[in-house]
N, C-alpha and C positions, 0 to 999 in steps of 0.2 A: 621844666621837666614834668611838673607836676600833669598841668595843662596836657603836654603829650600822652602822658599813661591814660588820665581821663578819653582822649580823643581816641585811643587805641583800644579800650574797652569799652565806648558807646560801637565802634565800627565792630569789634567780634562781635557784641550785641546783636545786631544787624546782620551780621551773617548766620549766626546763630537761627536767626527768625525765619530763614529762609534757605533752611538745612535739611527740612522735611522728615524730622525726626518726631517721635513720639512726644506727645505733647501728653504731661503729670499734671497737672494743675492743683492745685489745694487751697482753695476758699480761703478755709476755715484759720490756716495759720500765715498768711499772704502770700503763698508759693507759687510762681509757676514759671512754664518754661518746657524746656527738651531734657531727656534724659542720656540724650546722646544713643552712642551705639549698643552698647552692653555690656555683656559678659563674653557674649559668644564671639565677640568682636575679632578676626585675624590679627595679629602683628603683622606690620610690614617688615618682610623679613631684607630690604634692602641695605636697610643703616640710618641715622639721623645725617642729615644735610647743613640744615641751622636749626632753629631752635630759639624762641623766644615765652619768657615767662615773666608778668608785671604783678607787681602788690599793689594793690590802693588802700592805704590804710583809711582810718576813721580821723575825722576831723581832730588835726593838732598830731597826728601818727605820722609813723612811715610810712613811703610810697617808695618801692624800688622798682628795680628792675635787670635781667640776667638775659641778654644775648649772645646769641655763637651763630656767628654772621662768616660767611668765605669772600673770599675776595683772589683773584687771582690766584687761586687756586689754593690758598693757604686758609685759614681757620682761623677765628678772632673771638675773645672771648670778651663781652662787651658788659660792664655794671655801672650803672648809675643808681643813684640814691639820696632822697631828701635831708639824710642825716648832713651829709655833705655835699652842700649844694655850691660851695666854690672847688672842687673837684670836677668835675661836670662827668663826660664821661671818663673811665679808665676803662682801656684797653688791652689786652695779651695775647698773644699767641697762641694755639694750643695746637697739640700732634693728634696724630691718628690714635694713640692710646687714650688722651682724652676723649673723643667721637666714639669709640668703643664701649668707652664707661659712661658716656651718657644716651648710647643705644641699648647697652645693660638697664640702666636706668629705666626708660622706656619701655623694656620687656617685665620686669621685676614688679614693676608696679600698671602694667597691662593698663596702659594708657590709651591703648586704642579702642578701647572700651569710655574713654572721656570727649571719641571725637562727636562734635555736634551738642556736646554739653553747650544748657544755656537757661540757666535757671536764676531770679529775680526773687527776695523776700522784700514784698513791697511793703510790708508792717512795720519794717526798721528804715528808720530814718536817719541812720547815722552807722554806720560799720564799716564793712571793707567790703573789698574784691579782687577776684585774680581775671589774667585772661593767658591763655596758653595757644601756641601757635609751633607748628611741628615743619618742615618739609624734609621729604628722603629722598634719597638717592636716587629712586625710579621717579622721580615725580611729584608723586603723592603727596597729600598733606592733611595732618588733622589740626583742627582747630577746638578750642574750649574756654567758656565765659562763664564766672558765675559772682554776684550780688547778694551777699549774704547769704549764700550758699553755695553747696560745694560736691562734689560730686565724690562717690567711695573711694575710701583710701587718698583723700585728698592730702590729710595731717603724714601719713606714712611719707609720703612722694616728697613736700616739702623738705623733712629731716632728711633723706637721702640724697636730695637737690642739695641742700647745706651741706652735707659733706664731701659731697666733690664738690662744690662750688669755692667753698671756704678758703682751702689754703690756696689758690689762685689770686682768690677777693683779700687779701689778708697781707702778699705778697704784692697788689697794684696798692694798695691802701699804706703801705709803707713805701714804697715807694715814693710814691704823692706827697704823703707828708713829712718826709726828709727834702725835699723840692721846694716846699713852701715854708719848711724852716730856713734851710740855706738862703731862700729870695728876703729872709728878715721884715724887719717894718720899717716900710716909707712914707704911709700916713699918718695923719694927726687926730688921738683918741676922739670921738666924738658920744660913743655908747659905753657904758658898763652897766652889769649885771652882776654880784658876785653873792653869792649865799654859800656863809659857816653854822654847820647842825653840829655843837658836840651831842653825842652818842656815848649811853652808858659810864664807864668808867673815866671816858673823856672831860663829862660834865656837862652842863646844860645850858650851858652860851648859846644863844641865837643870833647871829644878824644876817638880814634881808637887805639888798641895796641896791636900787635900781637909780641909775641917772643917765638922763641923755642929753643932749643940747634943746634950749627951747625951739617949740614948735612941730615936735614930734607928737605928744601930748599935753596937755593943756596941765598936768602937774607933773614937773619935769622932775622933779626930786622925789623917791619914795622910798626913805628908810624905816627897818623898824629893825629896835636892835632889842635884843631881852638877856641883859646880865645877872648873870644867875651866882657868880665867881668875884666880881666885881674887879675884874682883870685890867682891864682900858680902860673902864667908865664904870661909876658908882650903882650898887645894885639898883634894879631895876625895873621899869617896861620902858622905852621912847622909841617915839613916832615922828616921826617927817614928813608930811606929802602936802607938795607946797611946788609952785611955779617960781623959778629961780635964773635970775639973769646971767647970763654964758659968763659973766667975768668975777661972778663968786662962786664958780666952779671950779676947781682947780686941776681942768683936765690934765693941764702940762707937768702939774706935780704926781699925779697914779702916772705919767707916762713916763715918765724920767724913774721912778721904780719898775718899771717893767723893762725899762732899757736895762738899768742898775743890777737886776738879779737875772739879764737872759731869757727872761720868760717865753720869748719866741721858739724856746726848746719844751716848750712846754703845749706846743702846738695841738690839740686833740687829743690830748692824753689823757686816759680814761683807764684808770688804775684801779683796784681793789685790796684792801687789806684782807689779810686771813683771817682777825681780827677784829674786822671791820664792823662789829657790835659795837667796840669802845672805842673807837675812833671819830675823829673831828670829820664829816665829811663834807668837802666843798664842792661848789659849783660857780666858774667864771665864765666871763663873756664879755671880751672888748672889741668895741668893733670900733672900725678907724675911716675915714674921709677916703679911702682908695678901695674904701667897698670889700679888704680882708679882715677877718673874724678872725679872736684867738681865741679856741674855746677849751677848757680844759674840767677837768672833775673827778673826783673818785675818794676813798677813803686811807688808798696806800698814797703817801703824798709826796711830791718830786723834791729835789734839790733847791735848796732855799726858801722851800714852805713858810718855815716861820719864822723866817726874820724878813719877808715880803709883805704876809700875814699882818705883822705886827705892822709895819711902817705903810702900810697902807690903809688897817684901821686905825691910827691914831692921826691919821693926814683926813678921814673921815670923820671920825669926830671931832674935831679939829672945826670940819667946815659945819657940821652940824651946830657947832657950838653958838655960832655969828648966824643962826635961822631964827625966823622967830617961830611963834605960833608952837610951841615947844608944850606936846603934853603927854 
């Protein structure tokens, strides 16, 4: 998906350059490009047709993307996104009251004022980009690209884009991920990831734990646990980062607790405390031989947090304990 957004903002690029728009240029801080149409610019007063808008974030970011594509006559409201990349696309429906409010949209934030936008900050070597793609009802269509840069009233247009956009996105994204808890788990762990930060009043427990099967990276085990409480393990600092062969791993014991507590309910679950100063916050990530990821995180914490918690770090230290190189 990624690849696709890239291909879809070098091609607006490209049309952009050959839109025969005013050309800003600025040396001095690497900018250049079209300024597009303007201010004076007309709204097409026919209606939006479809509508496409792409994010490229910055290296390790998000990249999404929002289509409202027709097909036989009906309206489809199209998102795909990096966050979720075994989703691929999700799709809805939408009525004429939606096409209304996203030609509202279009008027409000006098978009036709962005067609032929195509501006380039070639000083940044790592940021983002959007590219925006319109057709109406008559015809018409505007088009707009920009590479760390962005054309007026860009940030406005975004938050109003997220607000109609949201509870649609919100409503396919639950969807999907009750789909993909119901389908359960059928392969055999081969990755984990799981980091506990206590926070404030929580306390100050660390531990970091990456393992994967050898051959992924040349040191396949990388713990570092800092007990602060000396709750599982004697206070401390300890480190692990060490290449370790697939049968003193004990993938089938973390996955036999994740059967044991349901964790496949726990599918993408990205919770908050009110609280969430003095709270334990985690972050996991198993991934399994059938190519599904279960990822979960937050501060407010699900059903069976801590009696999983616990039995799956003392099954870690546990295997730490039989490592060498121990400092």
């Amino acid at each position: 998906m990624k690849k696709r957004i890239i291909t879809i903002l070098l091609a607006m690029g490209i049309i952009g350059a050959f839109a025969g728009c005013k050309s800003n240029p600025d040396p001095d801080n690497g900018i250049s490009g079209s300024d597009g149409a303007g201010m004076n610019a007309a709204d097409d007063p026919s209606g939006i047709d479809t509508f496409y808008y792409a994010y490229h974030g910055s290296i390790g970011g998000d990249s999404y993307s929002y289509s409202v594509t027709e097909e036989g006559g009906k309206h489809f409201l199209v998102y795909e996104s990096m966050l979720y990349p075994d989703y691929g696309e999700l799709t809805k429906e939408v009525d004429e009251v939606f096409l209304d409010q996203l030609t509202q949209l279009y008027k409000d934030c006098h978009l036709a004022a962005w067609d032929g936008f195509d501006k380039t900050n070639e000083f940044v070597l790592d940021g983002d980009g959007f590219s925006l793609s319109i057709t109406f009802r008559d015809g018409q269509s505007l088009s707009a690209y920009g590479s760390n840069s962005t054309p007026d009233g860009y940030k406005d247009f975004c938050e109003k884009m997220e607000t109609l956009f949201s509870p649609l996105k919100q409503e396919m994204l639950d969807e999907k991920r009750q789909e993909k808890i119901a389908e359960g788990i059928s392969g055999n762990l081969d990755f984990m990831m799981v980091n506990y930060l206590q926070k404030g009043s929580s306390g100050s427990d660390k531990y970091e734990i990456f393992i994967t099967k050898p051959g992924v990276r040349e040191k396949n085990v990388d713990i570092r646990i800092y007990s602060d409480s000396g709750e599982l393990i004697p206070e401390g600092t300890y480190q692990y980062y060490e290449a370790v062969e697939e049968d003193k791993i004990d993938f089938a014991g973390v996955q036999a607790l994740i059967e044991k507590y349901d964790l496949i309910t726990w599918y993408n679950y990205d919770e908050t405390d009110e609280d969430y100063a003095n709270k334990e916050w985690f972050q996991m990530s198993f991934g399994f031989d059938d190519g599904k990821t279960l990822n979960a995180m937050g501060t407010k914490h699900p059903e069976h947090y801590e009696e999983f918690r616990k039995e799956f770090l003392e099954l870690i230290i546990q295997m730490c304990s039989q490592l060498e190189n121990k400092q």
